[in-house]
Chimera marker file (.cmm) of the C-alpha trace (Angstrom):
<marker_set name="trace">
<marker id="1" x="-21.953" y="-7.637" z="-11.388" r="1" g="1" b="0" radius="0.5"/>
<marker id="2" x="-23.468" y="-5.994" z="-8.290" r="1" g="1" b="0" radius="0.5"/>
<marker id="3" x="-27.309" y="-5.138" z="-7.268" r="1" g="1" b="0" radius="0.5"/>
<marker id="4" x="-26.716" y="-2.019" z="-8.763" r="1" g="1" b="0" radius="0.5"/>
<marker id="5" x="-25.886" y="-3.567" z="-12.326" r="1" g="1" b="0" radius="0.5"/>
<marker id="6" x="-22.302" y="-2.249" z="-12.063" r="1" g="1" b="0" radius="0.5"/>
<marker id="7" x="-19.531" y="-4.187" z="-12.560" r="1" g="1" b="0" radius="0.5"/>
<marker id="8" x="-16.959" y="-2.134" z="-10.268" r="1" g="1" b="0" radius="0.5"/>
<marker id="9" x="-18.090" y="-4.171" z="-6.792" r="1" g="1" b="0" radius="0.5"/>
<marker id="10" x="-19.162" y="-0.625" z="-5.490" r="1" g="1" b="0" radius="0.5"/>
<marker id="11" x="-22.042" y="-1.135" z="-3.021" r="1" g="1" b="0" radius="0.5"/>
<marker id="12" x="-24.571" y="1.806" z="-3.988" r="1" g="1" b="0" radius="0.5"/>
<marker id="13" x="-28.194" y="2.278" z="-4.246" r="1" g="1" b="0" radius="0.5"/>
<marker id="14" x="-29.593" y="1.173" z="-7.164" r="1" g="1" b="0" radius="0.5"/>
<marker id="15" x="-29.826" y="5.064" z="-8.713" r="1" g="1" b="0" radius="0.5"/>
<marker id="16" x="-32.932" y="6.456" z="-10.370" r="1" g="1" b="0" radius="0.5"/>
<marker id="17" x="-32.476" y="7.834" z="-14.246" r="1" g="1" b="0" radius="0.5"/>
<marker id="18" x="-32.906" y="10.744" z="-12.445" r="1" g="1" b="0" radius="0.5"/>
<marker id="19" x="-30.159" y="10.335" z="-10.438" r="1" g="1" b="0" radius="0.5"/>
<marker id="20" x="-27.582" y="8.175" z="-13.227" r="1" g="1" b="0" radius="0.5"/>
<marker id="21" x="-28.076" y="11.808" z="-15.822" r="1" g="1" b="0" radius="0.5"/>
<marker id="22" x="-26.672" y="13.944" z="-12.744" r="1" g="1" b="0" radius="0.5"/>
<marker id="23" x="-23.306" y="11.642" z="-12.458" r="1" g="1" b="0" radius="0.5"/>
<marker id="24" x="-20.475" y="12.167" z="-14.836" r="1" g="1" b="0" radius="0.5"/>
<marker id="25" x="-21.691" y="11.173" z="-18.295" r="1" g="1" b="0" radius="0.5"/>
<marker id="26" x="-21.529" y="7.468" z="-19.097" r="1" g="1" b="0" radius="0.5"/>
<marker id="27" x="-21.050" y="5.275" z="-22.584" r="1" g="1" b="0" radius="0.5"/>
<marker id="28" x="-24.683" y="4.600" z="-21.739" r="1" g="1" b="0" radius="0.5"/>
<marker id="29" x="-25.511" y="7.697" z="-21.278" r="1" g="1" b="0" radius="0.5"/>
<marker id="30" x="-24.061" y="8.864" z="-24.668" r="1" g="1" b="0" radius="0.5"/>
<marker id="31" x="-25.377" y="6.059" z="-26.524" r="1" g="1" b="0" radius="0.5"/>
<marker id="32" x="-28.823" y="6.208" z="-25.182" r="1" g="1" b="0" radius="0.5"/>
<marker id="33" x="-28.517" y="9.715" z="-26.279" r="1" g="1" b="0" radius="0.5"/>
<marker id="34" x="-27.471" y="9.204" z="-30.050" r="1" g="1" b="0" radius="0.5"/>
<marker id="35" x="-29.521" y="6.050" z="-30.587" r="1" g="1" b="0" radius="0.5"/>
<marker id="36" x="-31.797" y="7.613" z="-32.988" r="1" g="1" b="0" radius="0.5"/>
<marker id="37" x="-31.268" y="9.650" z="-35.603" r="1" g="1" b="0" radius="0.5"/>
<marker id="38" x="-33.503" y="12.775" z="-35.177" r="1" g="1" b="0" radius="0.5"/>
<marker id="39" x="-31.860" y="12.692" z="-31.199" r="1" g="1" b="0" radius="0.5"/>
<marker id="40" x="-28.704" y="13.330" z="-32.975" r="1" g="1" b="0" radius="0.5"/>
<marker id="41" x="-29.426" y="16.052" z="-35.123" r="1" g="1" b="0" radius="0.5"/>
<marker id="42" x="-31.772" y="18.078" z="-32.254" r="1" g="1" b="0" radius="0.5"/>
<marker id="43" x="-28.183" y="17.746" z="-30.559" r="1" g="1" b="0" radius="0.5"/>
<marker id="44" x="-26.792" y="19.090" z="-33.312" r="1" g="1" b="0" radius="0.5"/>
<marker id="45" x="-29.230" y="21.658" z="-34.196" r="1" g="1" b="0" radius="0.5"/>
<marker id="46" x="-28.439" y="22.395" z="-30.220" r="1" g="1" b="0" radius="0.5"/>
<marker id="47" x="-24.833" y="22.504" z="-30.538" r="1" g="1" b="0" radius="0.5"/>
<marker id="48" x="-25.271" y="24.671" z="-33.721" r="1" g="1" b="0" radius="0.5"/>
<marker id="49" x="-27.060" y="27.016" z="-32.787" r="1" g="1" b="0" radius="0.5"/>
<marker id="50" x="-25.781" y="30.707" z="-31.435" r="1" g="1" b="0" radius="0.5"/>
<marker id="51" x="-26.025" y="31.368" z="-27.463" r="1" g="1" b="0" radius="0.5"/>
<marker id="52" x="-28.196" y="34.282" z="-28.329" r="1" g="1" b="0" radius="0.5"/>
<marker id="53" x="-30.783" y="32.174" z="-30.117" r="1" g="1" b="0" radius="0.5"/>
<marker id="54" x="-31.303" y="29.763" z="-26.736" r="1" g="1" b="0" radius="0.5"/>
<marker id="55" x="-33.585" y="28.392" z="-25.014" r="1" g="1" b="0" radius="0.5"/>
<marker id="56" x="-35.022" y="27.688" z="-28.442" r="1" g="1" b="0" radius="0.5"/>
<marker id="57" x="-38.231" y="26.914" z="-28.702" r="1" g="1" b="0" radius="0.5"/>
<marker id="58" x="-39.455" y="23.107" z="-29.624" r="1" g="1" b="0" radius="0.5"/>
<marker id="59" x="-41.657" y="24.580" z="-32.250" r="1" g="1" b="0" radius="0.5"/>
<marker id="60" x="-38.751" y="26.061" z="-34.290" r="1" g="1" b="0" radius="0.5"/>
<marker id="61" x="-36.128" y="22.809" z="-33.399" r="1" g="1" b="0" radius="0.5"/>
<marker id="62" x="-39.439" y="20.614" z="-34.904" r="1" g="1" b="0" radius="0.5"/>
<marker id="63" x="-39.399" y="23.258" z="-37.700" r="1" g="1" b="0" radius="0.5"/>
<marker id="64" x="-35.471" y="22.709" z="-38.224" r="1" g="1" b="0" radius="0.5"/>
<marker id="65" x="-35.224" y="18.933" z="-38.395" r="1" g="1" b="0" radius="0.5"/>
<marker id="66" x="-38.240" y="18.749" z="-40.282" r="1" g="1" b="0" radius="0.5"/>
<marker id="67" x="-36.435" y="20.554" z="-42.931" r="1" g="1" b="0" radius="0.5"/>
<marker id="68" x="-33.522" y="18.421" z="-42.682" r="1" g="1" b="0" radius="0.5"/>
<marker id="69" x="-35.573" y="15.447" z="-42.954" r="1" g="1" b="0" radius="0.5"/>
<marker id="70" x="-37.302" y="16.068" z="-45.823" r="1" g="1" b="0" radius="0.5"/>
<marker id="71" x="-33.934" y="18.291" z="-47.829" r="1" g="1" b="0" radius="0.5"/>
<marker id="72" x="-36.110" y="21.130" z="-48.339" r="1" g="1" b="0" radius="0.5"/>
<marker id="73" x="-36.296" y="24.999" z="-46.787" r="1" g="1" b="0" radius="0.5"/>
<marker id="74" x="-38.048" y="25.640" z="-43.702" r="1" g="1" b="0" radius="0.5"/>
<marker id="75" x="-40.534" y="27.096" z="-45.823" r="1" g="1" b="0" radius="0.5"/>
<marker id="76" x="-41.702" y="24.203" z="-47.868" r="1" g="1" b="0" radius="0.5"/>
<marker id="77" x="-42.031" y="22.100" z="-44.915" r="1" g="1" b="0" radius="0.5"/>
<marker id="78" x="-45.487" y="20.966" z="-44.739" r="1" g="1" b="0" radius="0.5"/>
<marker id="79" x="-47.819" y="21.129" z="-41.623" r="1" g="1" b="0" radius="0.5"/>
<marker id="80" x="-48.237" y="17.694" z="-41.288" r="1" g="1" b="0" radius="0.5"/>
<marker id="81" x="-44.264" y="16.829" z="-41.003" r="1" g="1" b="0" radius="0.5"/>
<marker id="82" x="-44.032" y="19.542" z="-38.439" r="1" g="1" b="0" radius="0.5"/>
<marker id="83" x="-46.452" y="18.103" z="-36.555" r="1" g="1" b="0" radius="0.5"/>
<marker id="84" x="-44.573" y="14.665" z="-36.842" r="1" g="1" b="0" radius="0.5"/>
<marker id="85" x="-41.657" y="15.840" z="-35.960" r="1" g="1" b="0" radius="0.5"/>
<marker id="86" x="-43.250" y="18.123" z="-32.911" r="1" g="1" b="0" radius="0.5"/>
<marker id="87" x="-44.589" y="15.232" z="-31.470" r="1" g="1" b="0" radius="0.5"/>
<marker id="88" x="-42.265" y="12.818" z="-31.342" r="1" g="1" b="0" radius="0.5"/>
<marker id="89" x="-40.020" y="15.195" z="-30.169" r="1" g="1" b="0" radius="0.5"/>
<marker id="90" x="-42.500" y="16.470" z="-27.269" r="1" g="1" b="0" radius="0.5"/>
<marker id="91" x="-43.847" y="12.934" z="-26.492" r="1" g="1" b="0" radius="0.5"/>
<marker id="92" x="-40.721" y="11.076" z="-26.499" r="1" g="1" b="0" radius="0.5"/>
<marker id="93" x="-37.427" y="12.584" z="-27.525" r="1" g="1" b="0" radius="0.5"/>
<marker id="94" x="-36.755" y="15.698" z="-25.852" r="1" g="1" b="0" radius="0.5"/>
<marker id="95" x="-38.216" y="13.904" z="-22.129" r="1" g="1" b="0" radius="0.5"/>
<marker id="96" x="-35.810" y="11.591" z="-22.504" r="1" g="1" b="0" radius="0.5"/>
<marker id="97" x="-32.786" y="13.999" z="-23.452" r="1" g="1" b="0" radius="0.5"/>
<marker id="98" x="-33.845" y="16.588" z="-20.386" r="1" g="1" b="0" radius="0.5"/>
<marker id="99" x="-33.652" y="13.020" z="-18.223" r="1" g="1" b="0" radius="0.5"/>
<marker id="100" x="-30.378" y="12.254" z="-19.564" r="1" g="1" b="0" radius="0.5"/>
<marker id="101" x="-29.097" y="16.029" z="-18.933" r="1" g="1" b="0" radius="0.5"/>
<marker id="102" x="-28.219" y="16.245" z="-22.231" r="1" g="1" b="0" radius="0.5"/>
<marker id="103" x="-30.619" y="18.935" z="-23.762" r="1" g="1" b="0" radius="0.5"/>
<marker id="104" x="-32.510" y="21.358" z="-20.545" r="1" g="1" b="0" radius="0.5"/>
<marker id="105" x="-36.434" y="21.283" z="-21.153" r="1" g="1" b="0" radius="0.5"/>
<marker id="106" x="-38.592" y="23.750" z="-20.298" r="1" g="1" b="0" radius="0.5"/>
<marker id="107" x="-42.267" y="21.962" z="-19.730" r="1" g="1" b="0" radius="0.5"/>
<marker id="108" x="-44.035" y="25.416" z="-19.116" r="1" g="1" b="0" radius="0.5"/>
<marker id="109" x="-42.215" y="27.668" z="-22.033" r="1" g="1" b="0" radius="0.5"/>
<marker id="110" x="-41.923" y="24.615" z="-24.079" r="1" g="1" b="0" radius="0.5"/>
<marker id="111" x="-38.564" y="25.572" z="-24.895" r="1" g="1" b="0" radius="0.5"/>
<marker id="112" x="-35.200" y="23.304" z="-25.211" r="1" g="1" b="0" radius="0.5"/>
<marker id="113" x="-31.165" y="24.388" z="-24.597" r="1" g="1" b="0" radius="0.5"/>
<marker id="114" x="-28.446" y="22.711" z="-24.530" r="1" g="1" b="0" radius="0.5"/>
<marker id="115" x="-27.827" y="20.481" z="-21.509" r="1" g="1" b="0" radius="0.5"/>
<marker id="116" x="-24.412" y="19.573" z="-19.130" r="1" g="1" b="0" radius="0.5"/>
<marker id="117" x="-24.107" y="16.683" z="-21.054" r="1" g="1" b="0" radius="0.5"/>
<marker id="118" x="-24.556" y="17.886" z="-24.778" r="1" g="1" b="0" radius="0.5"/>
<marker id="119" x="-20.840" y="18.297" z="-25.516" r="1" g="1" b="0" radius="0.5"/>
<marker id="120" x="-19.924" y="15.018" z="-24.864" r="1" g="1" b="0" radius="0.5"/>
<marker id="121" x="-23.027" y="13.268" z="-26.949" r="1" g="1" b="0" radius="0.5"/>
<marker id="122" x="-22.100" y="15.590" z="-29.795" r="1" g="1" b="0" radius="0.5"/>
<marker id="123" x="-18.163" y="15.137" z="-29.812" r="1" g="1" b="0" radius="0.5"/>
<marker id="124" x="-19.533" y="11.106" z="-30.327" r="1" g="1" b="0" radius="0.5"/>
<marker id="125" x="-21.485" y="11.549" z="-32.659" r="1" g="1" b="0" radius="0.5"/>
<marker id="126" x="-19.024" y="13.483" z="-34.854" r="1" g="1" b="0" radius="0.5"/>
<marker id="127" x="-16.408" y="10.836" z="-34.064" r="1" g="1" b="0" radius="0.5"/>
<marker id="128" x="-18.802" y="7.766" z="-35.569" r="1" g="1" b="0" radius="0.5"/>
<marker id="129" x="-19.550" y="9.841" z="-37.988" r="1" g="1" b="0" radius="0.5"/>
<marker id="130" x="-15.995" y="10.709" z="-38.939" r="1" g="1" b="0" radius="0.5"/>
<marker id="131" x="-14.958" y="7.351" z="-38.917" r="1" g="1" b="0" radius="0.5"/>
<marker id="132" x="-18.025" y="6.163" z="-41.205" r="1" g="1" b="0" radius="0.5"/>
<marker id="133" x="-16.982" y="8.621" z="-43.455" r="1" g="1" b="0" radius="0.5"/>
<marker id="134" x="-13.322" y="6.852" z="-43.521" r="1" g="1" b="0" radius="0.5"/>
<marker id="135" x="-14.181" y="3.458" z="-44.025" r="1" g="1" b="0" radius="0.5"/>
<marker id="136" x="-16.440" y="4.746" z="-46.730" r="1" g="1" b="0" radius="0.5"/>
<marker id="137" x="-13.431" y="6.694" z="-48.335" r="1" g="1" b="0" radius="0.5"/>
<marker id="138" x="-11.319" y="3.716" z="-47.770" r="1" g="1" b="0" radius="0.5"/>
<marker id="139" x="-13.698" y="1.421" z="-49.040" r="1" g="1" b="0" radius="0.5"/>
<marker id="140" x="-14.001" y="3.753" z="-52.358" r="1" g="1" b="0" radius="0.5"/>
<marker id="141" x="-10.146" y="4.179" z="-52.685" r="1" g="1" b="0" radius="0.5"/>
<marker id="142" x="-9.731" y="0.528" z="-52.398" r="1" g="1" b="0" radius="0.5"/>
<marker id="143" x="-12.552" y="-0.270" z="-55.319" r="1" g="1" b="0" radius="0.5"/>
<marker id="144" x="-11.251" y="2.211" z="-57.579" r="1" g="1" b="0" radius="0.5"/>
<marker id="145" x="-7.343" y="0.951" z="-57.099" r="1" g="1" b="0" radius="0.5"/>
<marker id="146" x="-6.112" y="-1.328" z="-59.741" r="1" g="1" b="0" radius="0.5"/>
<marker id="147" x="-5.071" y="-4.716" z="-58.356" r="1" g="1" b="0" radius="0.5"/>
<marker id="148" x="-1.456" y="-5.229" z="-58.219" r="1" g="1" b="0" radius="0.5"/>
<marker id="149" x="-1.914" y="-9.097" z="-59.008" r="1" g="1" b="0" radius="0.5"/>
<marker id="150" x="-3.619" y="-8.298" z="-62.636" r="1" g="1" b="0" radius="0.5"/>
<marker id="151" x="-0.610" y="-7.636" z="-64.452" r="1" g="1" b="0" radius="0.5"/>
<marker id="152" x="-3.155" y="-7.113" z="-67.696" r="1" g="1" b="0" radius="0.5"/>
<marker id="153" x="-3.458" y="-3.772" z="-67.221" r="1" g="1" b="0" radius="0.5"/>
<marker id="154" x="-7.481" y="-3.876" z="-66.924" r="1" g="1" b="0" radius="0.5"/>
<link id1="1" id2="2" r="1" g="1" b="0" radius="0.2"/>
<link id1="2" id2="3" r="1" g="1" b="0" radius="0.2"/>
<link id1="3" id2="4" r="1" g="1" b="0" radius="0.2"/>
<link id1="4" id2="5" r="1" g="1" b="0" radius="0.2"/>
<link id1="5" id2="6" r="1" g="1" b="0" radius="0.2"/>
<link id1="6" id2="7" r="1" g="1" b="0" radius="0.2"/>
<link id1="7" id2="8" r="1" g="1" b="0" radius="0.2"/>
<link id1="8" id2="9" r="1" g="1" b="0" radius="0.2"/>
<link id1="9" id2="10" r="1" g="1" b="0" radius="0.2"/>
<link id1="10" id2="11" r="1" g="1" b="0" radius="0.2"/>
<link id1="11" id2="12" r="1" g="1" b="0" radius="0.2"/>
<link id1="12" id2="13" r="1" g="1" b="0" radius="0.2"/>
<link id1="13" id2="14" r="1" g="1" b="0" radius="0.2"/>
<link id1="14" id2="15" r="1" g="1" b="0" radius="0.2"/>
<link id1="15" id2="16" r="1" g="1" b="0" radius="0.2"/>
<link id1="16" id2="17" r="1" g="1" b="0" radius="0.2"/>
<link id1="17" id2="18" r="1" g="1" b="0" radius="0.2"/>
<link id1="18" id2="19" r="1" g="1" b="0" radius="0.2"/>
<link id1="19" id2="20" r="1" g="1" b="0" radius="0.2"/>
<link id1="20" id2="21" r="1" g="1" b="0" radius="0.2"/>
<link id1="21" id2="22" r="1" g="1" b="0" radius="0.2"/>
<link id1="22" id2="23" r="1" g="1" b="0" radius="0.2"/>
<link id1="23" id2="24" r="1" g="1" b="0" radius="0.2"/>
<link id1="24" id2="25" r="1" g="1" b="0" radius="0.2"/>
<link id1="25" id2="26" r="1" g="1" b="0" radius="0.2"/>
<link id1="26" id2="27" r="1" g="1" b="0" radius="0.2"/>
<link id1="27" id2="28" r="1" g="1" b="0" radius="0.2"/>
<link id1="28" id2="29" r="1" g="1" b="0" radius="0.2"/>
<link id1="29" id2="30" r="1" g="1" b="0" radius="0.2"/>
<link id1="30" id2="31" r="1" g="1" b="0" radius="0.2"/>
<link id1="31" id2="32" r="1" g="1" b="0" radius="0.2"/>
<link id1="32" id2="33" r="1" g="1" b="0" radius="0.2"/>
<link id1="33" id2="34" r="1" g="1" b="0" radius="0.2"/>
<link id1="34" id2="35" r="1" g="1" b="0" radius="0.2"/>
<link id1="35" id2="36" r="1" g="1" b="0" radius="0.2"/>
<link id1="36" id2="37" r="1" g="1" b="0" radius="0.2"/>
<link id1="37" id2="38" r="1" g="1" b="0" radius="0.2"/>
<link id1="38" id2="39" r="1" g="1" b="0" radius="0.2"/>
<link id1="39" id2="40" r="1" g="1" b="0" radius="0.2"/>
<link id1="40" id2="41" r="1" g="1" b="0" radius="0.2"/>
<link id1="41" id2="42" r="1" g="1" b="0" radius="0.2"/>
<link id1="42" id2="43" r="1" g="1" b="0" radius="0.2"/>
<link id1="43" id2="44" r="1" g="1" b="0" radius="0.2"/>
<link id1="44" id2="45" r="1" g="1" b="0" radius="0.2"/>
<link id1="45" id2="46" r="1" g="1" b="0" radius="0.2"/>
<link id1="46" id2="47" r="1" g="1" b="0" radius="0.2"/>
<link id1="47" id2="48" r="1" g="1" b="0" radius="0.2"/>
<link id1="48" id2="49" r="1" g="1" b="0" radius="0.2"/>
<link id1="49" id2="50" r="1" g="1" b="0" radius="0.2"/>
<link id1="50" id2="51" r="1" g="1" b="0" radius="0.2"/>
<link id1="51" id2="52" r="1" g="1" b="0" radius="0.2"/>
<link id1="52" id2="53" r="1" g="1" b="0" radius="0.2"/>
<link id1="53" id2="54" r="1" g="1" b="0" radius="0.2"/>
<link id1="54" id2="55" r="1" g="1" b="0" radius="0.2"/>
<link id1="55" id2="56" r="1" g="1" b="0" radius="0.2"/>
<link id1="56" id2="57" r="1" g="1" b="0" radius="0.2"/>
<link id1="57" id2="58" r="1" g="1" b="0" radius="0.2"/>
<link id1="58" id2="59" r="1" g="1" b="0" radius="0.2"/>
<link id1="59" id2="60" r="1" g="1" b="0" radius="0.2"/>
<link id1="60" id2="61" r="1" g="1" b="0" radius="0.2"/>
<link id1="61" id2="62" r="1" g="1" b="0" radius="0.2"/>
<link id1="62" id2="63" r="1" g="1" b="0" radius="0.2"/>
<link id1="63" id2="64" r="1" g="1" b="0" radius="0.2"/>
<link id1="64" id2="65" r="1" g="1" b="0" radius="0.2"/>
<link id1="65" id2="66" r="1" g="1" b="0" radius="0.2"/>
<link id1="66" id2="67" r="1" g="1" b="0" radius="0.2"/>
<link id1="67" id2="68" r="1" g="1" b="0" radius="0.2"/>
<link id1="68" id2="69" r="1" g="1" b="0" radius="0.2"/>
<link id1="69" id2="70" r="1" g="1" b="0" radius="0.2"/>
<link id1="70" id2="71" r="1" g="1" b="0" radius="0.2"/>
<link id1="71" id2="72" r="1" g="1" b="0" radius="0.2"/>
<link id1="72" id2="73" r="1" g="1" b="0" radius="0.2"/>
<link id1="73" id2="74" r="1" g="1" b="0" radius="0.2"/>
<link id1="74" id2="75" r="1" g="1" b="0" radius="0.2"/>
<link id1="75" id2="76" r="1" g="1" b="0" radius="0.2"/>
<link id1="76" id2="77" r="1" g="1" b="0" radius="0.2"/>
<link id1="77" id2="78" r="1" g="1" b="0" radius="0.2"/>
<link id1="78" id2="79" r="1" g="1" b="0" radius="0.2"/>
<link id1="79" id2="80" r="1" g="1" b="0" radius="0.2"/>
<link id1="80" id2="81" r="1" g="1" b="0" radius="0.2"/>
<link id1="81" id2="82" r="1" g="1" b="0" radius="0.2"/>
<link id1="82" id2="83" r="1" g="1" b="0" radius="0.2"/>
<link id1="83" id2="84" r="1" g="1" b="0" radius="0.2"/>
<link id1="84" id2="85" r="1" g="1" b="0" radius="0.2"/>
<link id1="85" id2="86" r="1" g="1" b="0" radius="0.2"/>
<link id1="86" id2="87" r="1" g="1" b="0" radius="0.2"/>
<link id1="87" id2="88" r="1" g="1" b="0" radius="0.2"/>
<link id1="88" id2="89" r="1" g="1" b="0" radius="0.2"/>
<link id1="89" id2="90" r="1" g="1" b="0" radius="0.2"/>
<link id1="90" id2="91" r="1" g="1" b="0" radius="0.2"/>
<link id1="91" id2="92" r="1" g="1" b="0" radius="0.2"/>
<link id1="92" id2="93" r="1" g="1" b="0" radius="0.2"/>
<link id1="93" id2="94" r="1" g="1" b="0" radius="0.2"/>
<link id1="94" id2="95" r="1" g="1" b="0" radius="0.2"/>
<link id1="95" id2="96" r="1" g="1" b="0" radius="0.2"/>
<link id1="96" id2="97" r="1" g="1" b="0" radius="0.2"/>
<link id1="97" id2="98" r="1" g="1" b="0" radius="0.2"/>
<link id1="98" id2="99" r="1" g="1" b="0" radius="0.2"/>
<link id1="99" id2="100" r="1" g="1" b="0" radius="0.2"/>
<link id1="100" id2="101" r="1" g="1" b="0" radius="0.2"/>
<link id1="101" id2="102" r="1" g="1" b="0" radius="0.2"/>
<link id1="102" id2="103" r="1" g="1" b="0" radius="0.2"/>
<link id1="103" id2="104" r="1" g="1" b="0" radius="0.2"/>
<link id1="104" id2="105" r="1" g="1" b="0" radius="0.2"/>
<link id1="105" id2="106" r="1" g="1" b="0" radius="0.2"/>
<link id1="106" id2="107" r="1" g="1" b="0" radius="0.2"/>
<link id1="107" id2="108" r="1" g="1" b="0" radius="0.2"/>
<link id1="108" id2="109" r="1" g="1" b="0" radius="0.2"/>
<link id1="109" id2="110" r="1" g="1" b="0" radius="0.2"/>
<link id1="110" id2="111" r="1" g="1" b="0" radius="0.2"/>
<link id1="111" id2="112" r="1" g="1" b="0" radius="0.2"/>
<link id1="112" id2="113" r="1" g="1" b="0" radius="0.2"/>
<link id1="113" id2="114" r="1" g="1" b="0" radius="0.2"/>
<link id1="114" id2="115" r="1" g="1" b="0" radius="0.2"/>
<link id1="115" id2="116" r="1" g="1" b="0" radius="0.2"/>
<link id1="116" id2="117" r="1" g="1" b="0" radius="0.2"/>
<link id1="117" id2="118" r="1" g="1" b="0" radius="0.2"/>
<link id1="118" id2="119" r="1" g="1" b="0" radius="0.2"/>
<link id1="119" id2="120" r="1" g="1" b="0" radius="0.2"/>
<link id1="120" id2="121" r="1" g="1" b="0" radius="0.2"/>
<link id1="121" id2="122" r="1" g="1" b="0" radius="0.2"/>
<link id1="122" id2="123" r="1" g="1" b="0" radius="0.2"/>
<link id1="123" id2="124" r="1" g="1" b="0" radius="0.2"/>
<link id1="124" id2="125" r="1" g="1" b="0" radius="0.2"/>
<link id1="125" id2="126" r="1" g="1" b="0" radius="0.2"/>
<link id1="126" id2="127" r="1" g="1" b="0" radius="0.2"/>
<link id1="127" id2="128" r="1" g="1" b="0" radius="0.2"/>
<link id1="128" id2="129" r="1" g="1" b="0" radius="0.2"/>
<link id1="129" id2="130" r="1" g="1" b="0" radius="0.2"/>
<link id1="130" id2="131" r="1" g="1" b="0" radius="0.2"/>
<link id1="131" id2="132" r="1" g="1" b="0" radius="0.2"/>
<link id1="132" id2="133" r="1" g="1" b="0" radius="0.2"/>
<link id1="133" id2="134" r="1" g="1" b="0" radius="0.2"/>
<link id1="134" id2="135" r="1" g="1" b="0" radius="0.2"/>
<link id1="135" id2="136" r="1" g="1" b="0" radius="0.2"/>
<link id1="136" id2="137" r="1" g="1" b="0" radius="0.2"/>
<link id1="137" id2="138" r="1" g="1" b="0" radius="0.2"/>
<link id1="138" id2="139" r="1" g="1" b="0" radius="0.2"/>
<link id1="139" id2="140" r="1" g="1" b="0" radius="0.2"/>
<link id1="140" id2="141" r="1" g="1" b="0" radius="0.2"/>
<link id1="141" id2="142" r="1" g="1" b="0" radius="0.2"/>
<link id1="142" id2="143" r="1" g="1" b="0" radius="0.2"/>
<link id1="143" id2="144" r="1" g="1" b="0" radius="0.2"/>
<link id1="144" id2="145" r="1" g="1" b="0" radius="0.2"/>
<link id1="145" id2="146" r="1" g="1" b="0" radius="0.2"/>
<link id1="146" id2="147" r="1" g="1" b="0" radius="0.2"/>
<link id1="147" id2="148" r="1" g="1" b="0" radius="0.2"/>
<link id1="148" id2="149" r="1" g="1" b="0" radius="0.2"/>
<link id1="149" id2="150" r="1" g="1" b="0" radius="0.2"/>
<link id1="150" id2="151" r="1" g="1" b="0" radius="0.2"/>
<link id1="151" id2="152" r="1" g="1" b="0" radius="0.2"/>
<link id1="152" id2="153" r="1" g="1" b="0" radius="0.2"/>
<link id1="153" id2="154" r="1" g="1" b="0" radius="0.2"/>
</marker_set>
């Protein structure tokens, strides 16, 4: 492993997170991205949602996964998940996204749009869960299948 903590040899400056979200994007990168759940549904929400409807403000992406959350309307989402949901995404969520180029956040409009990186994140994250959803119907197949060695019948 180098100073840099790759493992290539290459001698470059240690890069900033800055810097590492501007390069091509990275398993890291993508993982770091998807590593918690309402992360991966802001980029889908993102990756939903119609060109004309962007930048998108983070009021109405708080007011979107809060409703997916909680499995109810927009409308019967209470005031005090919004705020939840606002928060952590304003405090913690979509700062590190913007850093990781995967979402582009506006500080002053307070607005949020998809990012160079978004594509990528989201193709992942419909590839785990794609393959989840195998093993699960594999998993069910194989339970409901009779076993060949019980010759009963049962």
């Amino acid at each position: 492993m180098t100073g840099d903590g790759s493992e290539n040899g290459a001698d470059r400056p240690r890069s900033s997170p800055s810097l590492r979200a501007r390069e091509e994007p990275s398993e890291s990168i993508v993982f770091e991205a998807a590593c918690h759940a309402r992360r991966r549904e802001l980029c889908r929400l993102l990756d939903e949602t119609e060109t004309d409807d962007l930048p998108m403000s983070l009021a109405d992406a708080a007011m979107a996964l809060a409703s997916r959350e909680q499995d109810v309307p927009e409308a019967a989402v209470t005031n005090y998940e919004w705020e939840r949901v606002y928060a952590a995404l304003y405090h913690g969520h979509v700062p590190k996204l913007d850093e990781l180029n995967v979402v582009d956040y506006d500080q002053g409009s307070e607005t949020v749009a998809p990012g160079e990186h978004l594509t990528p994140v989201v193709e992942a994250i419909s590839a785990v869960r794609a393959a989840v959803d195998d093993a699960a119907t594999a998993e069910t197949d194989a339970a409901d299948s009779p076993d060949p060695a019980d010759s009963s019948g049962r």
